[in-house]
PyMOL Python script that loads the backbone (N, CA, C, O; Angstrom):
from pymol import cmd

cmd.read_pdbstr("""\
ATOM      1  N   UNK A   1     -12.161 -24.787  -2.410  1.00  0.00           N
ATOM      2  CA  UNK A   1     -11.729 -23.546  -1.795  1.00  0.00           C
ATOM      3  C   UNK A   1     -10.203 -23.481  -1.839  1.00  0.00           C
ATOM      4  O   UNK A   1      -9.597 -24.526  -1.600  1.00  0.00           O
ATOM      5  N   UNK A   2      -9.411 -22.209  -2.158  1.00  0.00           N
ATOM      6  CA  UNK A   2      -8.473 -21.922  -2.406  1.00  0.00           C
ATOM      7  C   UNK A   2      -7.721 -21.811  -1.020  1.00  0.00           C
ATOM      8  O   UNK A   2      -8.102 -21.195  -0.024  1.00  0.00           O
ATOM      9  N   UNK A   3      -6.499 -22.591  -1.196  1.00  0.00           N
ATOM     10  CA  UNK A   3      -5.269 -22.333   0.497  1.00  0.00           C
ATOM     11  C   UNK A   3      -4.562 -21.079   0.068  1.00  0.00           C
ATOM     12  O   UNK A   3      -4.247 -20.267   0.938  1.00  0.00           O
ATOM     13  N   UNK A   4      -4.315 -20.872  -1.055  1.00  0.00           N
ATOM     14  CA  UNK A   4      -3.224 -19.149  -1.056  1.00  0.00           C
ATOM     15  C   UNK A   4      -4.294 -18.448  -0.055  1.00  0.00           C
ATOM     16  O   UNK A   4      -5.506 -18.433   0.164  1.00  0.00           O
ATOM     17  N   UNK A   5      -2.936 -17.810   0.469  1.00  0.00           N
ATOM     18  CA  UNK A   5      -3.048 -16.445   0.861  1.00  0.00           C
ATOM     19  C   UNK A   5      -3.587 -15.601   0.667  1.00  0.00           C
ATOM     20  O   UNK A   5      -3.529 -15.539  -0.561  1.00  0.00           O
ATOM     21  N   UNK A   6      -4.244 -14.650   1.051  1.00  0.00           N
ATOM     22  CA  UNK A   6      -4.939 -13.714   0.505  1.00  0.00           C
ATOM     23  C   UNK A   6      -4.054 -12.303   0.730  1.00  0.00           C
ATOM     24  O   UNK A   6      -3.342 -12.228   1.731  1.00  0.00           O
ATOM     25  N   UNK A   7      -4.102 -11.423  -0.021  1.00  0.00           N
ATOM     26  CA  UNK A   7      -3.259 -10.554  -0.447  1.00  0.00           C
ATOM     27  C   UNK A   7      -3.601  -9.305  -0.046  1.00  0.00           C
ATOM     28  O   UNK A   7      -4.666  -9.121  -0.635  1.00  0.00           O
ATOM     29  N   UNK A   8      -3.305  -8.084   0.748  1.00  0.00           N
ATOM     30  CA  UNK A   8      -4.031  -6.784   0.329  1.00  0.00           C
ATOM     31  C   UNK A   8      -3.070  -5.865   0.557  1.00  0.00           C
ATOM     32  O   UNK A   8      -2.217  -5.978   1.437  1.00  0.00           O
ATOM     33  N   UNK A   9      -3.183  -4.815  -0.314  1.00  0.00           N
ATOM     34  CA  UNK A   9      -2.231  -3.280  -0.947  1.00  0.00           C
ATOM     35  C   UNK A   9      -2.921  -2.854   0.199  1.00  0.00           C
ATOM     36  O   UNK A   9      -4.119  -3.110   0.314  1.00  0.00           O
ATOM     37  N   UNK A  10      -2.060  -1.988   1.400  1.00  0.00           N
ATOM     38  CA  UNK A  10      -2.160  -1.005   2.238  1.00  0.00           C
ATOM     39  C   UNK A  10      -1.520  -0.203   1.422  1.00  0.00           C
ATOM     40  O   UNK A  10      -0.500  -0.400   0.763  1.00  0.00           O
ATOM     41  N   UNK A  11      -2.493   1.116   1.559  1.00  0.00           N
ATOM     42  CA  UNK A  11      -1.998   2.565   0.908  1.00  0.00           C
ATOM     43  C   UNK A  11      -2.676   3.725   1.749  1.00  0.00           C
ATOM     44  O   UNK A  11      -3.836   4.013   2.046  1.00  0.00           O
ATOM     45  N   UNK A  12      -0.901   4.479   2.097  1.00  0.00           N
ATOM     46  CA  UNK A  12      -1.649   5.821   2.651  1.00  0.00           C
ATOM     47  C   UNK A  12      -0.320   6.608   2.755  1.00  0.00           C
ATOM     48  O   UNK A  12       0.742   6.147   2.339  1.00  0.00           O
ATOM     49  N   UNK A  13      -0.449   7.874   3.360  1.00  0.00           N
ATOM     50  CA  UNK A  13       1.200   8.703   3.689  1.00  0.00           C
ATOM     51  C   UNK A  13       1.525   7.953   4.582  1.00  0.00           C
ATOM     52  O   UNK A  13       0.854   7.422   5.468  1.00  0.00           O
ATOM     53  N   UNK A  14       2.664   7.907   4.323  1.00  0.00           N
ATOM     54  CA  UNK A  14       3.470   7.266   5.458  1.00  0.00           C
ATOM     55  C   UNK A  14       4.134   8.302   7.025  1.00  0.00           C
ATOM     56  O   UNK A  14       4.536   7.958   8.137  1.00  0.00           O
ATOM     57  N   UNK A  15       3.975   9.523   6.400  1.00  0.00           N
ATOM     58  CA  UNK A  15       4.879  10.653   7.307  1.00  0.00           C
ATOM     59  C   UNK A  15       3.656  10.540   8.590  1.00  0.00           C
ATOM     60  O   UNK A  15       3.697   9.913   9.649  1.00  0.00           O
ATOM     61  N   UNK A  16       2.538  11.453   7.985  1.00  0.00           N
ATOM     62  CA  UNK A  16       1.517  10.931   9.399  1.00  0.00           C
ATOM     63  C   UNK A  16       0.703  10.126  10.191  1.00  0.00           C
ATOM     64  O   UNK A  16       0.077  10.251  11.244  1.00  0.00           O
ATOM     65  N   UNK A  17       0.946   9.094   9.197  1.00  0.00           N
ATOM     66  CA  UNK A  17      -0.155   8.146   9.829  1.00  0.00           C
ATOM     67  C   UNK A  17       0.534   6.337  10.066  1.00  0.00           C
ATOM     68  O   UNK A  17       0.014   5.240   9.862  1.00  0.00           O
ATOM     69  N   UNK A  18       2.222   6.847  10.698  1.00  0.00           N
ATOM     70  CA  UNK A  18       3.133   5.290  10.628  1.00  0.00           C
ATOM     71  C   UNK A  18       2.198   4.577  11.835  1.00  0.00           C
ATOM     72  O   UNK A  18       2.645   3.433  11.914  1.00  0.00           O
ATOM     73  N   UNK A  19       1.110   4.726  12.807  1.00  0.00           N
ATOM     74  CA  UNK A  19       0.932   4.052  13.969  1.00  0.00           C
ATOM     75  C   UNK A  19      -0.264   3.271  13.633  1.00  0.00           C
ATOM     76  O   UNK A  19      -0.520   2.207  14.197  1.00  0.00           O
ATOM     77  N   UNK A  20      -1.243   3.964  12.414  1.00  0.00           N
ATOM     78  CA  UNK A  20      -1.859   3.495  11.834  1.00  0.00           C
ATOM     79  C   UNK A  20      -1.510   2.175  11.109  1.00  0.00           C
ATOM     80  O   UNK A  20      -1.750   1.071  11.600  1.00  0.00           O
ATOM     81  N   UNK A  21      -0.901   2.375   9.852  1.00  0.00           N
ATOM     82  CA  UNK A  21       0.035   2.027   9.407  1.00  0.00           C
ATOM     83  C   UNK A  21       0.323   0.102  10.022  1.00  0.00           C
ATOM     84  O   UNK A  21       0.141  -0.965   9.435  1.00  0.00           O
ATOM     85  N   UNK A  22       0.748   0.376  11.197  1.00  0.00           N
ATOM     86  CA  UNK A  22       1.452  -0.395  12.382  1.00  0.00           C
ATOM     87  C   UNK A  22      -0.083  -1.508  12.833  1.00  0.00           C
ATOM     88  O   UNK A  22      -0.117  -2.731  12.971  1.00  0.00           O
ATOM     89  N   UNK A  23      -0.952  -0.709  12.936  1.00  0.00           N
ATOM     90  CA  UNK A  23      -2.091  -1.481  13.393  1.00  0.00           C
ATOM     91  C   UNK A  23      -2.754  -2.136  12.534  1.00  0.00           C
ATOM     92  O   UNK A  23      -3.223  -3.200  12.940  1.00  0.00           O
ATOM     93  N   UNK A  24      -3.026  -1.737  11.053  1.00  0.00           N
ATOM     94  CA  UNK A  24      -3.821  -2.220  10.140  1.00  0.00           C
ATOM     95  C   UNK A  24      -2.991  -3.661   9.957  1.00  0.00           C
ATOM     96  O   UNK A  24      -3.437  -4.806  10.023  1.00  0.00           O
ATOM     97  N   UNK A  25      -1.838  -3.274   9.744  1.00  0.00           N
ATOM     98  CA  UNK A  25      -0.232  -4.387   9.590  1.00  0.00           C
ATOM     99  C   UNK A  25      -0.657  -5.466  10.405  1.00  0.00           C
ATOM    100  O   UNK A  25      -0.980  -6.555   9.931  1.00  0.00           O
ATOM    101  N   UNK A  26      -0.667  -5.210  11.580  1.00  0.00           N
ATOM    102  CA  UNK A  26      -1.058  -6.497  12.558  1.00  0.00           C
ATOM    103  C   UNK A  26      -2.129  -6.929  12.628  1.00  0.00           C
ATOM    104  O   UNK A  26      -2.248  -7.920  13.349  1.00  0.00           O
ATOM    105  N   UNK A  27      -3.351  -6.407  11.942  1.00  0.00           N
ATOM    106  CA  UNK A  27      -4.391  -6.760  12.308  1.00  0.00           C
ATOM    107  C   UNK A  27      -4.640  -7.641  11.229  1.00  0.00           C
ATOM    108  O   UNK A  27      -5.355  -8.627  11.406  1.00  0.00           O
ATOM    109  N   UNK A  28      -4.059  -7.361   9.981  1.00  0.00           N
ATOM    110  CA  UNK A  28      -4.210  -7.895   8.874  1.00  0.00           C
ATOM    111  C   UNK A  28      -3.196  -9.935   8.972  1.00  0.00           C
ATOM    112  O   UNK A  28      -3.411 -11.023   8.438  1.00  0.00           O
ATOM    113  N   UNK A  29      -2.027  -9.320  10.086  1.00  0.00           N
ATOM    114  CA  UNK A  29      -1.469 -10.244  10.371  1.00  0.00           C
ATOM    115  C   UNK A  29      -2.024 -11.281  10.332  1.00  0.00           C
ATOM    116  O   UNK A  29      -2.129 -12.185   9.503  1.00  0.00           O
ATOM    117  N   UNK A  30      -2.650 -10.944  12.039  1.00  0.00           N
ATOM    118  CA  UNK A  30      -3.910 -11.660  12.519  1.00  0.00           C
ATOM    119  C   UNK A  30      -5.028 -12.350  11.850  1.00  0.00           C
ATOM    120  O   UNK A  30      -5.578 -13.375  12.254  1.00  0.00           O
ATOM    121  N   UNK A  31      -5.245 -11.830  11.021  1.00  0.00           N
ATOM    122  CA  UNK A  31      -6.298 -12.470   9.991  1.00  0.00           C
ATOM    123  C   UNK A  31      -5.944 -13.701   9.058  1.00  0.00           C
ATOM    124  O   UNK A  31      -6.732 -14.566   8.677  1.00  0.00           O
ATOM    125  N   UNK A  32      -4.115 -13.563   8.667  1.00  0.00           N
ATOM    126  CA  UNK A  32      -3.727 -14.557   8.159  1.00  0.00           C
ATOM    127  C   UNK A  32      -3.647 -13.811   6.846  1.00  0.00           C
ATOM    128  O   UNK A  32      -3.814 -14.686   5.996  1.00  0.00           O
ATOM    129  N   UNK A  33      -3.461 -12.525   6.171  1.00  0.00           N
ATOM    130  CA  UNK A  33      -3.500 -11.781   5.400  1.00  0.00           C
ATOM    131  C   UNK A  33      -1.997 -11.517   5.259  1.00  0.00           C
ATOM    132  O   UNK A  33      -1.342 -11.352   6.289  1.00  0.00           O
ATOM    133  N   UNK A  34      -1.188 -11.446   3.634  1.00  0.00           N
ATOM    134  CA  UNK A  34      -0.169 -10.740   3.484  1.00  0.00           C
ATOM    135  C   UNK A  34      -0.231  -9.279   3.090  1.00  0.00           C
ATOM    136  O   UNK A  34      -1.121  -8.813   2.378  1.00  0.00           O
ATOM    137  N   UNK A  35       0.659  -8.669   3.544  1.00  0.00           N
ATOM    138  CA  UNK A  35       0.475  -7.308   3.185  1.00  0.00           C
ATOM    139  C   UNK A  35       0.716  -7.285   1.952  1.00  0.00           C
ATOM    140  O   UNK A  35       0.916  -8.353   1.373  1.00  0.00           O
ATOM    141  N   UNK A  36       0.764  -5.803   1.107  1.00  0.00           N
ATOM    142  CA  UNK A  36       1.656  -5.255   0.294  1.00  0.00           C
ATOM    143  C   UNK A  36       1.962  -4.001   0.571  1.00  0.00           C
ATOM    144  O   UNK A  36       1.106  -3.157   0.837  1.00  0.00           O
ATOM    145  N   UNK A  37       2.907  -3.829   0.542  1.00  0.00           N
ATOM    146  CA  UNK A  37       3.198  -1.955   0.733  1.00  0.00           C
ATOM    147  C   UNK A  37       4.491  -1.906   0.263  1.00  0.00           C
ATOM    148  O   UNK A  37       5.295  -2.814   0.054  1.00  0.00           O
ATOM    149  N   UNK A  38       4.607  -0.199   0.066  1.00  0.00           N
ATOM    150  CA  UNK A  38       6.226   0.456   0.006  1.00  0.00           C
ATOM    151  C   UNK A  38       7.175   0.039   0.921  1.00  0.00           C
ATOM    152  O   UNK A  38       8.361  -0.137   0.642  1.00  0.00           O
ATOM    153  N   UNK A  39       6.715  -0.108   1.920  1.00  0.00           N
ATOM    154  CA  UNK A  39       7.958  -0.502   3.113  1.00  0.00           C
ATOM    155  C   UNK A  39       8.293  -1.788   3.058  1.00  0.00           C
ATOM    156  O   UNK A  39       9.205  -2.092   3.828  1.00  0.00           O
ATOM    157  N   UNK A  40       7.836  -2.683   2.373  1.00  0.00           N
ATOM    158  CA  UNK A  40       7.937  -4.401   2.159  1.00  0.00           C
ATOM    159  C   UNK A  40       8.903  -4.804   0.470  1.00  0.00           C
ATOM    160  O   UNK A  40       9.550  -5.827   0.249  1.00  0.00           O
ATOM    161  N   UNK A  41       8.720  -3.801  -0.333  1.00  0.00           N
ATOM    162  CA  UNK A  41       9.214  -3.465  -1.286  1.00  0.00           C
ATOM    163  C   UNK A  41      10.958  -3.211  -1.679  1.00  0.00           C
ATOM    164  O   UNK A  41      11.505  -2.164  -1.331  1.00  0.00           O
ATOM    165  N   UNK A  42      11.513  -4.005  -2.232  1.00  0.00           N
ATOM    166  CA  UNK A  42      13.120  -3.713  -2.382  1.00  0.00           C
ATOM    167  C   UNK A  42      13.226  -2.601  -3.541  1.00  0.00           C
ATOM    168  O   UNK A  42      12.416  -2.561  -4.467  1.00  0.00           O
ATOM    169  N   UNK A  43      14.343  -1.666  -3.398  1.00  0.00           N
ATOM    170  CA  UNK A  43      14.696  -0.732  -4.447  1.00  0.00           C
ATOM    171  C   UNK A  43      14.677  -1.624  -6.096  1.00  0.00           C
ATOM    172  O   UNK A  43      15.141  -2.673  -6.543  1.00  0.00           O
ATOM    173  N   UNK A  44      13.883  -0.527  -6.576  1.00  0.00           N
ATOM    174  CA  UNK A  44      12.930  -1.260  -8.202  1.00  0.00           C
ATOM    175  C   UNK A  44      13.712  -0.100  -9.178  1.00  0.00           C
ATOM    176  O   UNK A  44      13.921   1.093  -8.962  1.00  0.00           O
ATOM    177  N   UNK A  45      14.087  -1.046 -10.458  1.00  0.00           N
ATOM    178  CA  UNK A  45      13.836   0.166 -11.622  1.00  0.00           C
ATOM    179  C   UNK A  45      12.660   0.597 -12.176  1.00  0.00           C
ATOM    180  O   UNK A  45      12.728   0.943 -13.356  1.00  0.00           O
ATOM    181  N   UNK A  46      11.789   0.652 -11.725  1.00  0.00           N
ATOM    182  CA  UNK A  46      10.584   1.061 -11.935  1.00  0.00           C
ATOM    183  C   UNK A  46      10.281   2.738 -10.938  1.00  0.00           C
ATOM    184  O   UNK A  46      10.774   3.210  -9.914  1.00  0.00           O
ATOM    185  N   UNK A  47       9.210   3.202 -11.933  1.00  0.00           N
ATOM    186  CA  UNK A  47       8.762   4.121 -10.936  1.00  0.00           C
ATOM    187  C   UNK A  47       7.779   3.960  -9.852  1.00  0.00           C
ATOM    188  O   UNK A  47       7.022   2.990  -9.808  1.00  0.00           O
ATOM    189  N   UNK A  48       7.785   5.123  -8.774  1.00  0.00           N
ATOM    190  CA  UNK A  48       6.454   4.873  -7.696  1.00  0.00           C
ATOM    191  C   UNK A  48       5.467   4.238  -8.293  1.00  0.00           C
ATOM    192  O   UNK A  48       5.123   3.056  -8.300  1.00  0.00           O
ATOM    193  N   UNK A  49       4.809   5.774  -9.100  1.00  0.00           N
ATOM    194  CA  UNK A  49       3.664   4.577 -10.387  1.00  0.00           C
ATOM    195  C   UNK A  49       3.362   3.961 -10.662  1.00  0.00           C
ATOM    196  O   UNK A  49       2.207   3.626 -10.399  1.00  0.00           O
ATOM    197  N   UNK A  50       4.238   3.220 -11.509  1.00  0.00           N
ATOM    198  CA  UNK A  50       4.677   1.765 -11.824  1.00  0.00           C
ATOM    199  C   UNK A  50       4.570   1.164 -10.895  1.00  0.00           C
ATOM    200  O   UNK A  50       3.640   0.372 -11.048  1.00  0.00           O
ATOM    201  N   UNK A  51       5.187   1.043  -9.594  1.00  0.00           N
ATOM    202  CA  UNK A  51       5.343   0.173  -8.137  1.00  0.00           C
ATOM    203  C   UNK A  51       3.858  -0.017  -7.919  1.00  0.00           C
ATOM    204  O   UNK A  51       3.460  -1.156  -8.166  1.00  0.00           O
ATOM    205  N   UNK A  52       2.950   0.861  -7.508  1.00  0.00           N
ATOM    206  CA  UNK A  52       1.822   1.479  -7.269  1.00  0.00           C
ATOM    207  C   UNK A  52       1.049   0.575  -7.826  1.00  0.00           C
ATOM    208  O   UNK A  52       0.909  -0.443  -7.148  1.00  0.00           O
ATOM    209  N   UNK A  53       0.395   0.614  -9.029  1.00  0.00           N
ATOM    210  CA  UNK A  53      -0.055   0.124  -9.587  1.00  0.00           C
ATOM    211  C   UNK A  53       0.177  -1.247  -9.706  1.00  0.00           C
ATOM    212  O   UNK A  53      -0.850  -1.922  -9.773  1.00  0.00           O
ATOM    213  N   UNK A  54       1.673  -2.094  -9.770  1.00  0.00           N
ATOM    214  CA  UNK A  54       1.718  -3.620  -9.731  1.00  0.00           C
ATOM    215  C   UNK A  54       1.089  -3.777  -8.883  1.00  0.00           C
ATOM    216  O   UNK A  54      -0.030  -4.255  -9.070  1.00  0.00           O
ATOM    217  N   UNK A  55       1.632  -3.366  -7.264  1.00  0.00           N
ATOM    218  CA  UNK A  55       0.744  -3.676  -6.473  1.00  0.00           C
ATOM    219  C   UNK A  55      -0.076  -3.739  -6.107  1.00  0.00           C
ATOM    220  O   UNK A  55      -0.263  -4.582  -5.229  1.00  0.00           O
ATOM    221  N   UNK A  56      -0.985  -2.997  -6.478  1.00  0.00           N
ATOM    222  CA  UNK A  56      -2.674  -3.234  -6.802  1.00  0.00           C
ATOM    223  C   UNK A  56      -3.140  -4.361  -7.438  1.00  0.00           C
ATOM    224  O   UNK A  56      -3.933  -5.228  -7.069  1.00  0.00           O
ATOM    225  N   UNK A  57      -2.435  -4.185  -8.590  1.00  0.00           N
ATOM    226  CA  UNK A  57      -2.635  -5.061  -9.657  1.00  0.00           C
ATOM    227  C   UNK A  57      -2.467  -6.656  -9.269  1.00  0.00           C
ATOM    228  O   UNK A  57      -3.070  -7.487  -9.947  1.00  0.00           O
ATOM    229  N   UNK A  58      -1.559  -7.103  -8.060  1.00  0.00           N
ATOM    230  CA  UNK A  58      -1.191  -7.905  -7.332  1.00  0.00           C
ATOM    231  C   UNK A  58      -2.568  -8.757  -6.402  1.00  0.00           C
ATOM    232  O   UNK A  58      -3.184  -9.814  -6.265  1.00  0.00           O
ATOM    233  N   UNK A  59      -2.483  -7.898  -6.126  1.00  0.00           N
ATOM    234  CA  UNK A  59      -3.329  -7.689  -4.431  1.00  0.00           C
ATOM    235  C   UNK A  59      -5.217  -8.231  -4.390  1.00  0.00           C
ATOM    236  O   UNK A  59      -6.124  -7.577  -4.904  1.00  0.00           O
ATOM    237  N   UNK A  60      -5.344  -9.245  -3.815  1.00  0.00           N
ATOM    238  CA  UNK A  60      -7.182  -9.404  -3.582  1.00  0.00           C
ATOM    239  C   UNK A  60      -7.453  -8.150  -3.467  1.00  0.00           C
ATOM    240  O   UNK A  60      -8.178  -7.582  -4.284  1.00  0.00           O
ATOM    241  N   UNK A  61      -6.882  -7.504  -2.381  1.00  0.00           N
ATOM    242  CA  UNK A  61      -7.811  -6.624  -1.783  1.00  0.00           C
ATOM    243  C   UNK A  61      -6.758  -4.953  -1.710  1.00  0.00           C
ATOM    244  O   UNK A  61      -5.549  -5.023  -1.489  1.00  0.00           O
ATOM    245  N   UNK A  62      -7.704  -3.110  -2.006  1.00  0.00           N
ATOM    246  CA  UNK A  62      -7.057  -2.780  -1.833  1.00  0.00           C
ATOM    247  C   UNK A  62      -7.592  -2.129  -0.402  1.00  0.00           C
ATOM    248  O   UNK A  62      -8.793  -2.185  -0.137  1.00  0.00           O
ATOM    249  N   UNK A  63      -6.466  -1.390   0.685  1.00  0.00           N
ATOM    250  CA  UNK A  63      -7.148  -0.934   1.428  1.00  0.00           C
ATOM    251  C   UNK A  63      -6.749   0.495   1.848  1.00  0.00           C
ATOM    252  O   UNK A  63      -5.578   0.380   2.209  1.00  0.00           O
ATOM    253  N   UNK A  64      -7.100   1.710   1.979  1.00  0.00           N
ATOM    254  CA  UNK A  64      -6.404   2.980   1.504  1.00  0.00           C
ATOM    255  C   UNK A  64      -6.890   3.461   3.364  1.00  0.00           C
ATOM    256  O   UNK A  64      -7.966   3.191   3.896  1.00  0.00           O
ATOM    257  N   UNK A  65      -5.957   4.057   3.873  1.00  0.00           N
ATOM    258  CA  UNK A  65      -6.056   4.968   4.889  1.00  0.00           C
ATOM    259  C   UNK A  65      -5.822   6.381   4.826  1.00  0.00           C
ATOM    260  O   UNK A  65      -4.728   6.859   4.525  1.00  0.00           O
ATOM    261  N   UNK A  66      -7.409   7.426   5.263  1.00  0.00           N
ATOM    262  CA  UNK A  66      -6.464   8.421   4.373  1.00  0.00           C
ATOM    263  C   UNK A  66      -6.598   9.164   5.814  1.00  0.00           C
ATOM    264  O   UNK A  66      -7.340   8.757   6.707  1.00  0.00           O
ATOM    265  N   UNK A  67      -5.864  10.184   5.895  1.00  0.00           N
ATOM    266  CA  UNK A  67      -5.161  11.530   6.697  1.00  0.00           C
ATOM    267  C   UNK A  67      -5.695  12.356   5.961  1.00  0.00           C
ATOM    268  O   UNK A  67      -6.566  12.335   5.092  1.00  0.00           O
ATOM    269  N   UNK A  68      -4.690  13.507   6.689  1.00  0.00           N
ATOM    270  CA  UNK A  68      -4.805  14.689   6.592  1.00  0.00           C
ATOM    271  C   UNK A  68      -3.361  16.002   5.491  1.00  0.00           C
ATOM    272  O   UNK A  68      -3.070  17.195   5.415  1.00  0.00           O
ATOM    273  N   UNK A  69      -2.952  14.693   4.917  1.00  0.00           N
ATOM    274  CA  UNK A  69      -1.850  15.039   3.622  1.00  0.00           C
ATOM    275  C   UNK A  69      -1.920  14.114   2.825  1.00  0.00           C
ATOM    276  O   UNK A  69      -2.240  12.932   2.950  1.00  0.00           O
ATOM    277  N   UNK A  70      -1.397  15.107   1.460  1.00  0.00           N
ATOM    278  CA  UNK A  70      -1.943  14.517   0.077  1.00  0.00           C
ATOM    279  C   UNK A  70      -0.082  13.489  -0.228  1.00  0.00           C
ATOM    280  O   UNK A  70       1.054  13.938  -0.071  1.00  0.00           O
ATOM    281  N   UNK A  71      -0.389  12.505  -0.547  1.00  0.00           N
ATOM    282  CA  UNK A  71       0.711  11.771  -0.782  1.00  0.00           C
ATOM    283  C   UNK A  71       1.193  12.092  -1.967  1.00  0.00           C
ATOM    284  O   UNK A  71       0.514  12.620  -2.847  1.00  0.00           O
ATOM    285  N   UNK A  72       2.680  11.727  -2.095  1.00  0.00           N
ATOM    286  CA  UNK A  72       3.239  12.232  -3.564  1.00  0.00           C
ATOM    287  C   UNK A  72       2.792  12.010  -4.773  1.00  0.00           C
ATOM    288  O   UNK A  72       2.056  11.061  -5.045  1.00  0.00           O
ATOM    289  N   UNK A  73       3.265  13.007  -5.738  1.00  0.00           N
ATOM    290  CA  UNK A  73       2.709  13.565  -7.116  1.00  0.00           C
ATOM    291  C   UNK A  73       3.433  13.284  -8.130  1.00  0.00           C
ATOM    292  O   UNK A  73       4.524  13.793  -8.386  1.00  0.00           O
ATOM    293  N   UNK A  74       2.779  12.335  -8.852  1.00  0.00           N
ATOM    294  CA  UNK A  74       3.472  12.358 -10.036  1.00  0.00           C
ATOM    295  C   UNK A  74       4.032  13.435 -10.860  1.00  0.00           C
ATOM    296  O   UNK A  74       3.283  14.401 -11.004  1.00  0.00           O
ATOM    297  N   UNK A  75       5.405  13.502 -11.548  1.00  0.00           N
ATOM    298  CA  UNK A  75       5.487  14.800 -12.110  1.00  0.00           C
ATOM    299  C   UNK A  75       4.721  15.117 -12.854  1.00  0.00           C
ATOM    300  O   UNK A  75       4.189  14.225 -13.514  1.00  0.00           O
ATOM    301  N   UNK A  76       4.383  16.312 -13.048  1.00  0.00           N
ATOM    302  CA  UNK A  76       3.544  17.167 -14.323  1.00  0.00           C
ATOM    303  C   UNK A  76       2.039  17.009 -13.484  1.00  0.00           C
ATOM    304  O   UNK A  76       1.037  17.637 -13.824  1.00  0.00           O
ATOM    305  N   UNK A  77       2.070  16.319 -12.652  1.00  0.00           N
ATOM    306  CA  UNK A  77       0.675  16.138 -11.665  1.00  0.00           C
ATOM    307  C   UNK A  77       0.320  17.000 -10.791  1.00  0.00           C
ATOM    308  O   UNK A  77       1.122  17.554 -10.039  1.00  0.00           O
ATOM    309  N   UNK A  78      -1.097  17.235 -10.798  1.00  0.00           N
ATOM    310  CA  UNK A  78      -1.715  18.057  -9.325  1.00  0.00           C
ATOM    311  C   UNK A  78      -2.186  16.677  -8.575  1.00  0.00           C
ATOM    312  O   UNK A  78      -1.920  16.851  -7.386  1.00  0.00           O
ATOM    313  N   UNK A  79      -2.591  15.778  -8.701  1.00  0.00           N
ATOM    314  CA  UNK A  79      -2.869  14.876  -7.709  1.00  0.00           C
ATOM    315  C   UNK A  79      -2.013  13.580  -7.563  1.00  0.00           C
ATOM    316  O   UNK A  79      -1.290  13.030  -8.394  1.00  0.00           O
ATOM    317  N   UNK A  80      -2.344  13.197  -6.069  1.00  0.00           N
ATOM    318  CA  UNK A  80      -1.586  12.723  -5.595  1.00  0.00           C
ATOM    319  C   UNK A  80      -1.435  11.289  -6.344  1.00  0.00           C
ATOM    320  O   UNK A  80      -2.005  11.329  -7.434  1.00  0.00           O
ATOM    321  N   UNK A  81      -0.675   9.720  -6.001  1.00  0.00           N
ATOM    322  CA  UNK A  81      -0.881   8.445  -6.735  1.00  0.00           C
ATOM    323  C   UNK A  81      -2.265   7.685  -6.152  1.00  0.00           C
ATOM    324  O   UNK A  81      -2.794   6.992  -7.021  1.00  0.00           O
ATOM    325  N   UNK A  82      -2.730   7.679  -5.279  1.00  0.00           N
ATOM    326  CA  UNK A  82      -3.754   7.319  -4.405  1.00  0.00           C
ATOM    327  C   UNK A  82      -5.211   8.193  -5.035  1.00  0.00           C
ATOM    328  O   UNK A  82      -6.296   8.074  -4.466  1.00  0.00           O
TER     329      UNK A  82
END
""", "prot")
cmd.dss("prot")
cmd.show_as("cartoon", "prot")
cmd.util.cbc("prot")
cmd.orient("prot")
């Protein structure tokens, strides 16, 4: 059995749902789980996209919270990165 860490991509808007956000964070703490998210993230030459996707690509696990707004759009896009 493996000692790493286990990994998981939190994804959701950030504008309405930071308390959420806040709880999944700690709960995941608690579990002994590292996050991944935008807010853990240092300024990248890469795009959102790009960001987006490593981190998935990263991550055991992904875990998406969704609301009631569509998160940002890639250009030339109608839907959101999520």
């Amino acid at each position: 059995m493996s000692d790493r860490v286990k990994t998981v991509m939190i994804s959701s808007t950030a504008i309405d749902l930071p308390e959420h956000r806040r709880q999944v964070i700690e709960i995941c703490a608690e579990l002994g789980l590292q996050v991944i998210g935008m807010e853990r993230w240092p300024p990248q030459n890469s795009t959102p996209l790009e960001s987006s996707i490593e981190m998935v690509d990263r991550a055991d696990a992904f875990l998406l919270i969704l609301g009631n707004r569509y998160g940002s759009c890639p250009p030339g896009s109608t839907h959101s990165y999520v």
